[in-house]
C-alpha positions as CSV (number, residue, x, y, z in Angstrom):
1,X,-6.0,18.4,-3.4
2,X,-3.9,15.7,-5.5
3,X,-4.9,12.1,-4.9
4,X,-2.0,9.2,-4.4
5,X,-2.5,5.5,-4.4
6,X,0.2,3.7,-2.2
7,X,1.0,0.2,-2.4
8,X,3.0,-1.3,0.4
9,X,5.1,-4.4,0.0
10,X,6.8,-6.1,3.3
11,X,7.1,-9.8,4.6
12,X,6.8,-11.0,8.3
13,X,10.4,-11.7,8.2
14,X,11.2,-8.6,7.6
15,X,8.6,-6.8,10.3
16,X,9.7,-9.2,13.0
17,X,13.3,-7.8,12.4
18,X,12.3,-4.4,12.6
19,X,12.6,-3.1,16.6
20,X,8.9,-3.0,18.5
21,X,9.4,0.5,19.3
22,X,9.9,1.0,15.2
23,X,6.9,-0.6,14.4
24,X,4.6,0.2,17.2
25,X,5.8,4.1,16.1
26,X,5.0,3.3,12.2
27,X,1.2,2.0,13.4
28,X,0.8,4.6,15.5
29,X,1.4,6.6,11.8
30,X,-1.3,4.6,10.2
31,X,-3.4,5.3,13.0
32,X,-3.0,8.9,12.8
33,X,-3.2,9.1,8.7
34,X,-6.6,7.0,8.7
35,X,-7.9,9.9,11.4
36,X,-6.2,12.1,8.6
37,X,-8.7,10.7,6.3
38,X,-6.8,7.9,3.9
39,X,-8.4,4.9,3.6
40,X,-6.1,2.7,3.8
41,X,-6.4,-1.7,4.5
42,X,-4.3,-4.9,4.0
43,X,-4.1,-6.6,1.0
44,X,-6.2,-10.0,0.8
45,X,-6.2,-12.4,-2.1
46,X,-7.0,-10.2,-5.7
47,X,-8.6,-11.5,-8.4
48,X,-8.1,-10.8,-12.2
49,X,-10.8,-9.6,-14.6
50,X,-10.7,-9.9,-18.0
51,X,-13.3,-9.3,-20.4
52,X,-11.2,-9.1,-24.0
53,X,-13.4,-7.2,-26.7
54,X,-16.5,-7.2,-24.2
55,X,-17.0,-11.4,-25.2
56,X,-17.5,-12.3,-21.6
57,X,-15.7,-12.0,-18.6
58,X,-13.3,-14.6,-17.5
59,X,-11.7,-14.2,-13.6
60,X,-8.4,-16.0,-12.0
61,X,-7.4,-16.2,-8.5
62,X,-4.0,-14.6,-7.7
63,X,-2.0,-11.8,-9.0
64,X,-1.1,-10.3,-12.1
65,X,2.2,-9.0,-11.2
66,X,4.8,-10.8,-8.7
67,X,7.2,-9.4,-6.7
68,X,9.9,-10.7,-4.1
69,X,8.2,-9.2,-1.3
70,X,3.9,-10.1,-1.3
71,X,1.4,-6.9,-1.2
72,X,0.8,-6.3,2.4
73,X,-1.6,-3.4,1.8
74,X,-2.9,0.1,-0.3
75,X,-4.0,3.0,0.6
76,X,-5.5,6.3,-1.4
77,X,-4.3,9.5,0.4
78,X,-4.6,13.4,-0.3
79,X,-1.4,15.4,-0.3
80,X,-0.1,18.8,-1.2
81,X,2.0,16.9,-3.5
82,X,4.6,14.0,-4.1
83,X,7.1,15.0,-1.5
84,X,4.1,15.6,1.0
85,X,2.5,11.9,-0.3
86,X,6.5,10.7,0.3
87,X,6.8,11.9,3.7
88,X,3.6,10.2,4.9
89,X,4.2,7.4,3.5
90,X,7.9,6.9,4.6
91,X,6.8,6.2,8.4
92,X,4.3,3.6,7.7
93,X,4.8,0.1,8.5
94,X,6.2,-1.3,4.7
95,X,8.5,1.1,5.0
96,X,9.8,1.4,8.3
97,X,9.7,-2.8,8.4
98,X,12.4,-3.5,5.4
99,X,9.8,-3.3,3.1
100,X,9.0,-0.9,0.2
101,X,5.7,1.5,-0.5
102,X,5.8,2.4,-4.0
103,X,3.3,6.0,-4.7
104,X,1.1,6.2,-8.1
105,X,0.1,9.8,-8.2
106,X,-3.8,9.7,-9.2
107,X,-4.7,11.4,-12.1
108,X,-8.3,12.6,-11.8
């Protein structure tokens, strides 16, 4: 079955605007998706790794990329394909919250 890696953007401003009932609905998503099987977490602080022309590797705190809203958290999921990996992902939190989960189909 095809792999996806979600990313899910989303702010505390804009999950404290979002109804409880919304939200407690979109973690009771998560809940059942991670009984489902994806492995899913929240985002912490990343590190960058370089290691240009195998010389030796060289590491900086914080991201590569920047966005308006910060990286609340990933998960890999299985789906039958990208409208199935779309509808799962469209009830999480990130998305149900005014946030944003973008989808990177897995190529294996």
């Amino acid at each position: 079955m095809p792999r996806y890696i979600t990313i899910g953007y989303g702010d505390q401003a804009g999950y404290d605007r979002t109804p409880q009932a919304a939200r407690q609905a979109a973690h009771d998503h998560d809940a059942w998706l991670k009984e489902r099987g994806v492995v899913m977490g929240i985002a912490e602080t990343p590190v960058q790794v370089r290691n240009p022309d195998g010389t030796g590797v060289a590491t900086k705190a914080g991201p590569f990329m920047s966005s308006n809203l910060p990286i609340a958290g990933f998960s890999i999921m299985e789906a039958r394909d990208l409208d199935e990996a779309i509808a799962l992902a469209s009830k999480s939190p990130c998305a149900v919250a005014h946030g944003v989960i973008e989808i990177w189909p897995l190529k294996e």
